[in-house]
TORVEXFI-90477 format. One record per residue (C-alpha): x, y, z. Coordinates in nm, 3 decimals, always signed. Layout:
BEGIN
X | Y | Z
...
END
This chain:
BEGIN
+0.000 | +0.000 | +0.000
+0.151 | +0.342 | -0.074
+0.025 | +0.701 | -0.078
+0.125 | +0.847 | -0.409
-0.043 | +1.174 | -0.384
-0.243 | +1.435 | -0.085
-0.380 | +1.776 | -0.115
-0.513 | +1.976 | +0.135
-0.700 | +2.305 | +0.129
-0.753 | +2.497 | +0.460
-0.680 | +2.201 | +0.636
-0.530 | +2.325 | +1.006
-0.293 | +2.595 | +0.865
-0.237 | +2.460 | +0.518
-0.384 | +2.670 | +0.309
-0.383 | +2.508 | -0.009
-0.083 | +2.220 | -0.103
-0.019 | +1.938 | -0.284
+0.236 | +1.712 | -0.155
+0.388 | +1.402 | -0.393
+0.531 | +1.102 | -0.174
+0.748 | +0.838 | -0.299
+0.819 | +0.451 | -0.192
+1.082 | +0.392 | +0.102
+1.111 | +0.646 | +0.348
+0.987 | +1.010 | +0.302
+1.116 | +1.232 | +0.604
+0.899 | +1.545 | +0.657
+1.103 | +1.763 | +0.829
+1.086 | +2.129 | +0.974
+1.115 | +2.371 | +1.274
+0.806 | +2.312 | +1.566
+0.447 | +2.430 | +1.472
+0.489 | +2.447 | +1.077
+0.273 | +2.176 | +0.970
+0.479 | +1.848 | +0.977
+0.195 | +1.616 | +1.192
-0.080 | +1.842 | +0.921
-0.024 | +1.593 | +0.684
+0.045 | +1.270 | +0.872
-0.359 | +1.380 | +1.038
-0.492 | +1.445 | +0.689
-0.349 | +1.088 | +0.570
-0.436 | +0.882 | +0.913
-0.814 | +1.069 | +0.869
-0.879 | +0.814 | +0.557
-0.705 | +0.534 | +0.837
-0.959 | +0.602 | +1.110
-1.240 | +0.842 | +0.991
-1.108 | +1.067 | +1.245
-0.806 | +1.285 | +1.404
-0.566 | +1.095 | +1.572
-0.580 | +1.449 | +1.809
-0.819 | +1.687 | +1.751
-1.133 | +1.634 | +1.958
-1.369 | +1.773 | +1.714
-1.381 | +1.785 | +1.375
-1.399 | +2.184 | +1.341
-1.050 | +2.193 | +1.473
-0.960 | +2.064 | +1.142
-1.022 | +2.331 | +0.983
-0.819 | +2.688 | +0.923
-0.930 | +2.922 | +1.135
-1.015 | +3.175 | +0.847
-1.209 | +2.943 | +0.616
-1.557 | +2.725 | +0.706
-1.441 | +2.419 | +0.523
-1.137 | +2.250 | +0.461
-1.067 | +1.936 | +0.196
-0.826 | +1.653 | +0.180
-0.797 | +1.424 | -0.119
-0.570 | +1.134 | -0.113
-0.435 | +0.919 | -0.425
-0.310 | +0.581 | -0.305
-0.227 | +0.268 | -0.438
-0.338 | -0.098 | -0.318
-0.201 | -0.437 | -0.459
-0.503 | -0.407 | -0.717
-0.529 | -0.050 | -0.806
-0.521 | +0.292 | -0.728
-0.824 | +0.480 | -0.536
-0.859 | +0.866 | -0.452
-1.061 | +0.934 | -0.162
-1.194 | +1.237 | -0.024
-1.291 | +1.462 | +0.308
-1.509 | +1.746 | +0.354
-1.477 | +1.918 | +0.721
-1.716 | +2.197 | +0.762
-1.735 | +2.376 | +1.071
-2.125 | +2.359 | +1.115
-2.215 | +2.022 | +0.928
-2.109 | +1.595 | +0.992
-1.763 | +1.531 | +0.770
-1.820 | +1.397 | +0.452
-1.593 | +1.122 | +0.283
-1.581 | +1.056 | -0.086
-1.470 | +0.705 | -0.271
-1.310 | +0.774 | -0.640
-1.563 | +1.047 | -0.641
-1.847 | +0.911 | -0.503
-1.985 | +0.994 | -0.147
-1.990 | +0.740 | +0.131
-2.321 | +0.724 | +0.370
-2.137 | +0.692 | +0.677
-1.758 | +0.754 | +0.791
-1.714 | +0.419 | +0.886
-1.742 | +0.305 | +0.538
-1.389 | +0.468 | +0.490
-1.243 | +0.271 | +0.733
-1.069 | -0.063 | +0.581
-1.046 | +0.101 | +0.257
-0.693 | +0.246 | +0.365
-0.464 | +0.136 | +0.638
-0.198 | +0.277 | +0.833
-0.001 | +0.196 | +1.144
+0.083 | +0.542 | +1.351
+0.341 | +0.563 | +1.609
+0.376 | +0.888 | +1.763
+0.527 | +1.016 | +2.125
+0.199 | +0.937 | +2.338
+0.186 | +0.578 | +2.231
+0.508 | +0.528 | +2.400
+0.308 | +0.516 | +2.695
+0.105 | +0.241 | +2.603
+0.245 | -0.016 | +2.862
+0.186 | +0.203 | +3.170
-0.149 | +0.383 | +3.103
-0.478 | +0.302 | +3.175
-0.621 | -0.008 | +3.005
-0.837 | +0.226 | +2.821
-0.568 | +0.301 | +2.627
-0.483 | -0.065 | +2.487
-0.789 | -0.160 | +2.436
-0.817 | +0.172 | +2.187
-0.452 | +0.026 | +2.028
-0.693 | -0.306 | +1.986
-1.004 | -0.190 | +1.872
-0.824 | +0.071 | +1.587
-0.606 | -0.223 | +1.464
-0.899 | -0.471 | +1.479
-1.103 | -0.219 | +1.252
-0.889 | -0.164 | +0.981
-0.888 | -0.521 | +0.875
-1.261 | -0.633 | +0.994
-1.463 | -0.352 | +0.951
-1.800 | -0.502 | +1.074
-1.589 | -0.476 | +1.458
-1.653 | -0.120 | +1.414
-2.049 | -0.181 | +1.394
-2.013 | -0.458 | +1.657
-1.836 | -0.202 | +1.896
-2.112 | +0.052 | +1.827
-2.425 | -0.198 | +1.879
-2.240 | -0.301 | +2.190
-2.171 | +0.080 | +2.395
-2.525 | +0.148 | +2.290
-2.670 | -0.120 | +2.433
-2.455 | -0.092 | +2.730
-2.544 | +0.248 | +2.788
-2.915 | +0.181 | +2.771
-2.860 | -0.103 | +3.033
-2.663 | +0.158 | +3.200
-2.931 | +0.407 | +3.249
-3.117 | +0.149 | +3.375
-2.912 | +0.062 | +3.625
-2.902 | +0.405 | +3.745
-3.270 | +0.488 | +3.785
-3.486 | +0.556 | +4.122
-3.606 | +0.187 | +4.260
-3.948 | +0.248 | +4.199
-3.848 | +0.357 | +3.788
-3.622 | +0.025 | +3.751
-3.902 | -0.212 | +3.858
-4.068 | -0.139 | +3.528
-3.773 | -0.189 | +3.365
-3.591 | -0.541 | +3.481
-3.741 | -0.762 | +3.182
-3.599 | -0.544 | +2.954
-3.275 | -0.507 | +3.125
-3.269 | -0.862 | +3.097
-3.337 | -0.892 | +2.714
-3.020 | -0.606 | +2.732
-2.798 | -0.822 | +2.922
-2.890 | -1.129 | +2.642
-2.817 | -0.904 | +2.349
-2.494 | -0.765 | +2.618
-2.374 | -1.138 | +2.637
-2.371 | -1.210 | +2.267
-2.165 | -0.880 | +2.176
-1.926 | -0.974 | +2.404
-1.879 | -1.304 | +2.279
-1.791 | -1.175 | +1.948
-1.614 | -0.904 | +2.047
-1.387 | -1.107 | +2.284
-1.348 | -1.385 | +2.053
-1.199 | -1.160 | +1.797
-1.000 | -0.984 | +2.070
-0.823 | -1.307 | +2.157
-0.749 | -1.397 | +1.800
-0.593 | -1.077 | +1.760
-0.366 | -1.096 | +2.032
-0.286 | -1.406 | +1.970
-0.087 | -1.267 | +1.650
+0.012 | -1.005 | +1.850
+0.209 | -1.198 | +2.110
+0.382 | -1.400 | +1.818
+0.509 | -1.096 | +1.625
+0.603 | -0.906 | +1.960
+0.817 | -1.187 | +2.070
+1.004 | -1.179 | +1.738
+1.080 | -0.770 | +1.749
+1.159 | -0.703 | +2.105
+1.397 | -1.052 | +2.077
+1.615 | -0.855 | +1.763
+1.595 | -0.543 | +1.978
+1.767 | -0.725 | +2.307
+1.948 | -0.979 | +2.134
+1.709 | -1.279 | +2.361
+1.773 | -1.161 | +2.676
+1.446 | -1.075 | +2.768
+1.109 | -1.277 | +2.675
+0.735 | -1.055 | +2.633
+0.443 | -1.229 | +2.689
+0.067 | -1.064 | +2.554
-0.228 | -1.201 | +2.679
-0.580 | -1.146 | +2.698
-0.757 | -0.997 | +3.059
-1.122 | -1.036 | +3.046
-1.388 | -1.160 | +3.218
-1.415 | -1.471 | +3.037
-1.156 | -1.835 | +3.112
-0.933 | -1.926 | +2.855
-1.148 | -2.220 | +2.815
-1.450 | -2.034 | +2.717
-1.332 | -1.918 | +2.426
-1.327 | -2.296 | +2.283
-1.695 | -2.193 | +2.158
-1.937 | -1.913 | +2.132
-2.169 | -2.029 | +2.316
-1.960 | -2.129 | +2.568
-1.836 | -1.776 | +2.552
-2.175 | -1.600 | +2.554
-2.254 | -1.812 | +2.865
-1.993 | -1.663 | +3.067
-2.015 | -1.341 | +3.012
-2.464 | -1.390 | +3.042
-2.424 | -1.595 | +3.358
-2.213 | -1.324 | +3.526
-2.473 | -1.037 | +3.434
-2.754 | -1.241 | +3.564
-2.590 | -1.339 | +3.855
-2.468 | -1.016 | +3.996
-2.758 | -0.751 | +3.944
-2.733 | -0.686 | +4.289
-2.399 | -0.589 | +4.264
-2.443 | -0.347 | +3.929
-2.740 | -0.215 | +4.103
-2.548 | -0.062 | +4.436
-2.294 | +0.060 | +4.155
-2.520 | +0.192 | +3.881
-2.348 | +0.040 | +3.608
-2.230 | -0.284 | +3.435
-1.946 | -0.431 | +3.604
-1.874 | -0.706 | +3.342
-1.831 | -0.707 | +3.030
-1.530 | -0.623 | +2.708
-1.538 | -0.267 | +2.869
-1.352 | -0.379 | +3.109
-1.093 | -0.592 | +2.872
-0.653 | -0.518 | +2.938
-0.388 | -0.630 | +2.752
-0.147 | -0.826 | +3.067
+0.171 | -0.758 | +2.920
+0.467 | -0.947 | +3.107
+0.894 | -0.902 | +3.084
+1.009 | -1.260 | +3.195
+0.760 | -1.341 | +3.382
+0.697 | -0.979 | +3.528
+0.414 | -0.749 | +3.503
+0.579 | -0.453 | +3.228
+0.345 | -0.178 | +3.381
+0.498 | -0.278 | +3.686
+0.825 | -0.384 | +3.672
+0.969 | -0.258 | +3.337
+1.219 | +0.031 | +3.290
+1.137 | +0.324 | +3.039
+1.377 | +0.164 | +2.757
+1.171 | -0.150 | +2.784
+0.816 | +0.041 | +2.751
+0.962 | +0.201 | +2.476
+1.124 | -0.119 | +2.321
+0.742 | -0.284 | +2.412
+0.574 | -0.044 | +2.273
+0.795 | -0.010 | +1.953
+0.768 | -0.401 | +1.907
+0.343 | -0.347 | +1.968
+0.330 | -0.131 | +1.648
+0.601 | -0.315 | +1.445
+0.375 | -0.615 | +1.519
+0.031 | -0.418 | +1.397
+0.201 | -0.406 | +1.034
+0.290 | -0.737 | +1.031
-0.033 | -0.889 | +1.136
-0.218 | -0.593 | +0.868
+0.042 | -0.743 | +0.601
-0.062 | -1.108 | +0.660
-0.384 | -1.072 | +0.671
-0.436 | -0.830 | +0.350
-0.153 | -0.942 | +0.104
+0.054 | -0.595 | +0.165
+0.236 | -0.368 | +0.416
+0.007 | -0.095 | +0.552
+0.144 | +0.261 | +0.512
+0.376 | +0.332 | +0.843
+0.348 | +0.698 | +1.020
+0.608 | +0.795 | +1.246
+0.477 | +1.161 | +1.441
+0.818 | +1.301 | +1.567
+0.891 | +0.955 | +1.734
+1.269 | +0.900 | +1.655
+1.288 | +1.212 | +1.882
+1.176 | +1.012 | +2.213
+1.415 | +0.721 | +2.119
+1.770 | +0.664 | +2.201
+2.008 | +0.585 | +1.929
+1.978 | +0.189 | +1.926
+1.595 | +0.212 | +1.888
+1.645 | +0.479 | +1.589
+1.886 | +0.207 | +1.433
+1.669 | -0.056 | +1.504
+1.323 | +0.156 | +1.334
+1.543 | +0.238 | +1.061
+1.729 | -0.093 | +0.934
+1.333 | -0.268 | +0.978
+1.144 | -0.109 | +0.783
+1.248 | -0.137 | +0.416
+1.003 | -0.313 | +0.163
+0.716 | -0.081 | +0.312
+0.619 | +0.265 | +0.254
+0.699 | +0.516 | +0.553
+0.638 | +0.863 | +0.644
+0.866 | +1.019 | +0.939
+0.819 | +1.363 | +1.094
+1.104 | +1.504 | +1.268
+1.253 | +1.826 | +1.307
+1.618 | +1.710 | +1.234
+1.671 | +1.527 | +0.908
+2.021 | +1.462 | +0.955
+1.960 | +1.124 | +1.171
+1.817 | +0.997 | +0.827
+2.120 | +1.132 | +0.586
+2.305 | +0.792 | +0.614
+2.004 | +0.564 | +0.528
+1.914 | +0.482 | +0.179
+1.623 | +0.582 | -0.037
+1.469 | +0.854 | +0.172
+1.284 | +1.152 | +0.040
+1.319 | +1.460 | +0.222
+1.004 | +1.716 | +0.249
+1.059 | +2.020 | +0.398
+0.781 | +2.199 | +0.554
+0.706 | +2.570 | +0.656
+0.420 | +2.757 | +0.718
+0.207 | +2.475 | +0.611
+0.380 | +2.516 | +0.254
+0.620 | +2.254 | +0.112
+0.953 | +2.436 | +0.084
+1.177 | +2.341 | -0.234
+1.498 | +2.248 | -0.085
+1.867 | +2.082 | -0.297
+1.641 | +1.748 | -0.245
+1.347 | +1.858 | -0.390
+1.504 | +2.013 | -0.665
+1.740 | +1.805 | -0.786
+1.385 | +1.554 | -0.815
+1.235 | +1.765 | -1.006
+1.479 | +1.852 | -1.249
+1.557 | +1.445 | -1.288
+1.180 | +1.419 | -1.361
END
């Protein structure tokens, strides 16, 4: 997979550019605040349907303007697509197929896939659990779309039962039989959500293993493995699966009802993620977070590339930055054979590796540098 082509028009403080990108590694480089992460948003936005940082879609656009656009030409292993985004400050996004408009955003999603890696993921290993089960549920979505639509189903109903759970006594009487048909539906979600969970990080654990062992030459061993609510030998079937996860809503309404909210359920999933034996959000140093966390997103592309014939397109947000200089080796010898695109504010750490393409940003304009020209006046 490989972006060939994106243009942006009052996207953030881009005013209007087009910005070509080439196979290998394209470095987009510049002084704080001029753009660089601009583009790696507007490209992850076809990834995910959304910012990987703003919180609302207005953000998006320039401050002067009431729309912005983004149009992206990529390339899969069976042809080339352009897609399109319309961000208005006042209406729902809009994204367009080869043209064509989509009826919901989360028919982009699948169509393009990308693995970012940028400074707060870093902290993957020691944040809440929260935050891995968002590093599962984005990865999970890009190859299985429908996840997206079970995740949905499932925090609606689970609010519903929610509000249930939270009403006066006299209000929740009424409403136990059809708490009950929500803890059925509840049950069922979860089975298919967990079940697709565990098959996930299943792959994960394999292709983590093999990283962070290059990284620290076998001294050290990861384990991933699922935390949920359900017994490793549930998951043999679904119904054994669905059964677990019904039996324990059933069984403690007593419980949810002193709380006011469900206590069980794939809300409440973690990743248990082990260094030798020892709890990493424990136990682990900084460098082996880092290494960890490295090896978690390494791992994403590899699982994306098995599954779909083809590397996904790698962002890097101004990560080689937080990394010492045997993790910048280690990112930079491992990922030929894939298309990457780096932010950073120093492009001399990437001088001595082959095949890059240097971008120089300013302003939110593309500033012709010796690289730049000397590619245009070979073309």
């Amino acid at each position: 997979m490989r972006v060939n082509k994106i243009e942006f028009e009052a996207f953030r403080n881009i005013d209007s550019e087009v910005i070509e990108l080439n196979d290998g590694i394209n470095v987009i480089y510049g002084e704080n605040a001029q753009g660089k992460t601009n583009v790696l948003e507007g490209i992850y936005l076809f990834a995910r349907g959304k910012s990987f940082r703003a919180f609302k879609d207005k953000e998006l656009v320039k401050f002067d303007k009431s729309t912005a656009y983004v149009k992206m030409d990529f390339s899969n292993k069976n042809d080339s697509v352009l897609l399109g985004a319309e961000i208005s400050k006042s209406l729902p996004k809009k994204f367009y197929r080869n043209k064509i408009k989509l009826n919901k955003t989360s028919e982009i999603i699948g169509e393009f896939r990308a693995v970012l890696f940028c400074p707060s993921h870093l902290g993957i290993i020691k944040d809440a659990p929260a935050v891995r089960r968002k590093f599962l549920d984005v990865a999970i979505s890009q190859l299985r779309p429908v996840y997206i639509k079970m995740m949905t189903r499932y925090n609606q109903v689970l609010e519903e039962r929610n509000a249930i759970l939270k009403m006066m006594p006299e209000e929740r009487q009424n409403n136990l039989e059809l708490m009950d048909i929500y803890s059925e539906e509840l049950a069922s979600l979860c089975a298919d959500i967990a079940d697709i969970r565990n098959e996930y990080i299943k792959k994960l654990d394999y292709w983590v293993k093999i990283f962070f062992d290059e990284m620290t030459n076998g001294r050290e061993a990861p384990k991933i493995t699922y935390e949920s609510n359900a017994n490793e030998n549930d998951f043999e079937s679904r119904e054994l699966l669905k059964n677990r996860y019904l039996s324990l809503l059933k069984n403690n309404k007593d419980r949810e009802l002193r709380y006011g909210a469900t206590l069980f359920g794939i809300h409440k999933d973690d990743l248990k993620i082990e260094i030798n034996g020892r709890d990493s959000r424990l136990y682990s140093s900084q460098g082996q977070q880092r290494s960890l966390s490295l090896a978690m997103k390494m791992a994403e592309g590899e699982i994306s590339r098995e599954q779909k014939g083809e590397y996904p397109v790698f962002l890097f947000d101004d990560v080689l930055s937080e990394l010492d200089d045997s993790r910048k080796k280690y990112i930079l010898s491992n990922i030929k054979g894939r298309q990457v695109i780096i932010t950073a504010c120093d492009k001399s750490v990437f001088e001595n590796s082959e095949g890059c393409t240097f971008i120089n940003i300013k302003d939110g304009k593309r500033i012709f540098g010796e690289e730049e020209i000397t590619k245009e006046a070979e073309n």
